[in-house]
C-alpha positions in Angstrom: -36.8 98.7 106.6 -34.8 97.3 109.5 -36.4 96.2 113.0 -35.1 99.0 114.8 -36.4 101.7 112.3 -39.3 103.9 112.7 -39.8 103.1 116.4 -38.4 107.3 116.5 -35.2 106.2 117.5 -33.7 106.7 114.1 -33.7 109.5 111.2 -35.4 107.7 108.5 -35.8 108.2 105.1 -38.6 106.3 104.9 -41.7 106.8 106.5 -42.5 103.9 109.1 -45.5 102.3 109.4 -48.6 103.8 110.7 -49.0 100.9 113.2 -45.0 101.7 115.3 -45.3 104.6 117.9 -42.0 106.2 119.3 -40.4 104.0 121.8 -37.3 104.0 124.4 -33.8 102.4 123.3 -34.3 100.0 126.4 -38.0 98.9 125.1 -36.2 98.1 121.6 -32.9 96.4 123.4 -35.2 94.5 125.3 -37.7 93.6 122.9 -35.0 92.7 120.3 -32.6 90.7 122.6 -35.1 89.2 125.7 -38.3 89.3 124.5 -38.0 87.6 120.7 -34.9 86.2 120.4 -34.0 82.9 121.4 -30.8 81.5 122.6 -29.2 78.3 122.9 -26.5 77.3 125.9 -23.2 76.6 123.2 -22.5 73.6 125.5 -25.4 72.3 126.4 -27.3 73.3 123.4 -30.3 73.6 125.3 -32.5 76.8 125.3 -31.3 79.5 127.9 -31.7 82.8 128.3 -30.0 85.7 127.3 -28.5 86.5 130.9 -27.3 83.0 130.9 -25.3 83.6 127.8 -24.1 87.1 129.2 -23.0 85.0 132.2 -21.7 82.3 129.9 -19.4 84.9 127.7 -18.4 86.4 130.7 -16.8 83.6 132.3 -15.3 82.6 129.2 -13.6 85.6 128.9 -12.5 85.0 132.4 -10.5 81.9 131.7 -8.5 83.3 128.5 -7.3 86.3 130.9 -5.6 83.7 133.3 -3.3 82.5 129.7 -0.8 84.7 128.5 -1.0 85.9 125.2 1.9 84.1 123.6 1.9 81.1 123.0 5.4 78.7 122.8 4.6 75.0 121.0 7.6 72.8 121.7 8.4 69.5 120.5 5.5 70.5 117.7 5.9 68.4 114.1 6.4 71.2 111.8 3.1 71.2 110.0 1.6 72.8 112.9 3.9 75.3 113.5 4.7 76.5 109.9 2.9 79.9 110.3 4.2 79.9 113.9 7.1 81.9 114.8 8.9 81.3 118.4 10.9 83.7 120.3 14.7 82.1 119.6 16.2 83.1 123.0 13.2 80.8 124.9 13.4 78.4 121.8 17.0 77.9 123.2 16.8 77.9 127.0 13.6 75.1 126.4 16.3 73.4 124.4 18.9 73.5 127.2 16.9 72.6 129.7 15.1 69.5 128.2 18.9 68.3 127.2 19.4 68.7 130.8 16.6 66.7 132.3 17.3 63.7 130.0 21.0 64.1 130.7 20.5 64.0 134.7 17.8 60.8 133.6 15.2 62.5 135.6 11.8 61.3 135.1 8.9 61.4 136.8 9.3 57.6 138.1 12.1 59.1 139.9 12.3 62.2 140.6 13.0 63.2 144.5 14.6 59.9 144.9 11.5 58.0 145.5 9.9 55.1 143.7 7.0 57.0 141.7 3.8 56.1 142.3 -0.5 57.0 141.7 -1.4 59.5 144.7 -3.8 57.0 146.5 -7.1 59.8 145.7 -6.3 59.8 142.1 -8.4 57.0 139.9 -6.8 55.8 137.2 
């Protein structure tokens, strides 16, 4: 019988033990996911709590909204990119436009005109 039969929450075939009384869906959320489960942080692999996790997910989710949702790989060696399949037009202009920048010999050691160097706040 699974945990969250016979609590009265469920039509059961079965009849559930004498020992479970009927219960609320937030008593059996909150026994089944607060009270005895336990959690681990995925980074810090330490034990955390479920609102922690919720938190954790949450801002996870957060930082794959601010990505589009294609993907272009240039200058990839082809076993990575064998199952992907680029949009041809972009393919091109990224193709222009690095010809252009070697063409012009821009770099970043020179770009603007000036001698490039390490922002002063910046450790190596």
């Amino acid at each position: 019988m699974p945990f969250y039969a016979g609590w009265g929450l469920t039509h059961d075939a079965q009849a559930a033990p004498e020992r479970r009384k009927p219960i609320t869906l937030e008593q059996l959320a909150h026994a089944a996911l607060v009270e005895y489960a336990r959690y681990r942080h995925p980074e810090t692999q330490q034990a955390c709590e479920v609102e922690d996790l919720i938190e954790w997910v949450r801002f996870q989710r957060s930082l794959r909204a601010r990505f589009a949702s294609t993907l272009y790989a240039i200058d990839f060696s082809w076993n990575k990119i064998q199952s992907f399949q680029p949009d041809q037009r972009l393919l091109e202009r990224a193709t222009q436009l690095h010809a252009k920048i070697i063409d012009s010999g821009i770099s970043k050691y020179n770009l603007g005109g000036k001698q490039w160097a390490r922002p002063a706040n910046v450790r190596r």
